[in-house]
C-alpha positions as CSV (number, residue, x, y, z in Angstrom):
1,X,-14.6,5.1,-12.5
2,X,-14.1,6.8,-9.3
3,X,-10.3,6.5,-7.7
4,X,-9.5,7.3,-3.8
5,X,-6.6,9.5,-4.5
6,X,-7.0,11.1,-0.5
7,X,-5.5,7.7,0.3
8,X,-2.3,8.4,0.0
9,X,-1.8,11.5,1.3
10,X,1.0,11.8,3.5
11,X,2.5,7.8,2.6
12,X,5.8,7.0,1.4
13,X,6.8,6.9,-2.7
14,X,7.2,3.3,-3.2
15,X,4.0,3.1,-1.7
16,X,2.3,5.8,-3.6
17,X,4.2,4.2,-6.7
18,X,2.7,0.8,-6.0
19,X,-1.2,2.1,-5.0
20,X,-1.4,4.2,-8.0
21,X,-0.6,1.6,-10.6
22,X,-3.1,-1.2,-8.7
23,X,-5.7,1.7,-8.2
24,X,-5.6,2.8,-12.2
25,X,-5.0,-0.6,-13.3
26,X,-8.4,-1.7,-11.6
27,X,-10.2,1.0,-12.6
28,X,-9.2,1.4,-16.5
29,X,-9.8,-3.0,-16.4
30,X,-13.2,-2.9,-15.7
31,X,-13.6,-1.9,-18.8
32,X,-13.8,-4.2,-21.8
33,X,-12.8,-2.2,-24.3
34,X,-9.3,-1.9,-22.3
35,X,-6.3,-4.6,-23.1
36,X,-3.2,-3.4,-20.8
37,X,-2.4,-1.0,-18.7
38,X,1.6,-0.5,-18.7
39,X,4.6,1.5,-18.8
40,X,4.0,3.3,-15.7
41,X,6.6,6.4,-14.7
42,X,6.6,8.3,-11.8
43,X,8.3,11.4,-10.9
44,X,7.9,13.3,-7.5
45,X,8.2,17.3,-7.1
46,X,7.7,18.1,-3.1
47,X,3.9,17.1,-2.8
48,X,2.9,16.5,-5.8
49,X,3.0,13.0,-7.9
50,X,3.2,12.9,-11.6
51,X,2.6,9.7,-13.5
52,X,2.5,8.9,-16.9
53,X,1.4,5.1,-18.7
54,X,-0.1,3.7,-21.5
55,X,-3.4,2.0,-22.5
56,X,-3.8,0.0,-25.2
57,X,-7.1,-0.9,-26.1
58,X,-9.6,-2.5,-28.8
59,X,-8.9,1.2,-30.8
60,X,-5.0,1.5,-30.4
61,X,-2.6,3.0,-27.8
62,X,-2.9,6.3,-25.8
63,X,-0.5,7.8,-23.8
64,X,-2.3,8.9,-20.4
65,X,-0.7,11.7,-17.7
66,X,-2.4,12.0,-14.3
67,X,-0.8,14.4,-11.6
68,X,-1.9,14.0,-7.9
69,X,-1.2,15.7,-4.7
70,X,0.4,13.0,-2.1
């Protein structure tokens, strides 16, 4: 599943914070093998956007780290 990260370039952290959970939420959901997508964290260096979370699905829980460039 594809994700627009190049959409938020440039935008505030709350609303980086708030796109990238709906945006990995929707995309990890589609999926029926997926249960829940939680426990997000967020930390910030200068441009760069790291995020951690969890998914739980039908074969247990994995711990998931995605970095992006804001």
């Amino acid at each position: 599943y594809g994700i627009a990260w190049n959409e938020l370039i440039g935008e505030e952290r709350p609303y980086v914070r708030a796109e990238m959970k709906r945006m990995i939420q929707e995309a990890l959901l589609r999926d029926d093998r997926i249960l829940e997508v939680v426990g997000f964290e967020f930390d910030f260096l200068e441009d760069t956007c790291h995020c951690t979370f969890d998914v739980q699905s039908i074969y247990g829980e994995i711990e998931i780290e995605k970095e992006v460039q804001v």
